[in-house]
C-alpha positions as a Python dict, from the first residue, in 0.01 Angstrom:
ca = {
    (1, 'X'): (0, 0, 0),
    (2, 'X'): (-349, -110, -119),
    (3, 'X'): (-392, -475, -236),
    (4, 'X'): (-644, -339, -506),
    (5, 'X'): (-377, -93, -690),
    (6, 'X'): (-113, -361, -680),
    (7, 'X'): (-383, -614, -833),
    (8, 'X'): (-438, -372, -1121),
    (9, 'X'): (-141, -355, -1183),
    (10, 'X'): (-27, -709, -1248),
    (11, 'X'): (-371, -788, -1362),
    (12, 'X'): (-556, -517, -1473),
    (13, 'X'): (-891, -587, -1331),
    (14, 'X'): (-1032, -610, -993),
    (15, 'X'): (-1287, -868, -1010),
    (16, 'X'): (-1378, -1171, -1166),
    (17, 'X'): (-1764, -1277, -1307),
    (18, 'X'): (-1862, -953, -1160),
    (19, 'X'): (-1734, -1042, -782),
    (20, 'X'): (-1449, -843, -613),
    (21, 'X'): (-1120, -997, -588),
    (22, 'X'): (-1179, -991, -206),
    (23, 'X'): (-1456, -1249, -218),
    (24, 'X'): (-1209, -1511, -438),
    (25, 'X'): (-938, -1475, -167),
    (26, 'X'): (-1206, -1602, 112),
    (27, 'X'): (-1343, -1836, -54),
    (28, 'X'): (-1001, -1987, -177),
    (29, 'X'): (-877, -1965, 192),
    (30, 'X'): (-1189, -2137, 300),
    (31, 'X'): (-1175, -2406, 44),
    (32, 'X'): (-792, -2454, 159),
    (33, 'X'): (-869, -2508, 534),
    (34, 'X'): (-1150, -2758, 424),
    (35, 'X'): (-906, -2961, 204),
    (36, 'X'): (-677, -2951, 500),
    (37, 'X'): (-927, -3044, 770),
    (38, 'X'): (-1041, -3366, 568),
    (39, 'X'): (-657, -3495, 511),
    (40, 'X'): (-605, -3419, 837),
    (41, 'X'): (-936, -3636, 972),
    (42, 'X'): (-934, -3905, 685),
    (43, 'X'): (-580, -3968, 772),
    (44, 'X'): (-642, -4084, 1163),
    (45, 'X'): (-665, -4417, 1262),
    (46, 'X'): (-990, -4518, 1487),
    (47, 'X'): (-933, -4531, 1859),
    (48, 'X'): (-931, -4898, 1989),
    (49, 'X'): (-1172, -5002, 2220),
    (50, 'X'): (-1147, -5085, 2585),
    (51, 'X'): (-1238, -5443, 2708),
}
C-alpha cells in the first residue's frame, strides 16, 4: 500500500502550497512533541532546596 495513492484518493491531491504531503506530516508530528514537551515541563513543580 502507498500512503500517496490512498491520499489521492480521499483527497485528491498530494500536496499543499506546493509542499508534499510528507513534509506536513513532520512538521505536524514535530509541532505535537513540542506542545507535549512544554505541558509536560510547565507542569513540574521546582525542586526544593537543601539547607
Amino acid at each position: 500500500m502507498k500512503w500517496t495513492d490512498l491520499w489521492m484518493k480521499l483527497f485528491g491531491t498530494a500536496s499543499f502550497l506546493g509542499i508534499d504531503m510528507g513534509f506536513w506530516a513532520a512538521l505536524t508530528g514535530v509541532l505535537l512533541i513540542v506542545l507535549l514537551m512544554n505541558a509536560v515541563f510547565w507542569g513540574m513543580k521546582p525542586k526544593e532546596k537543601m539547607k
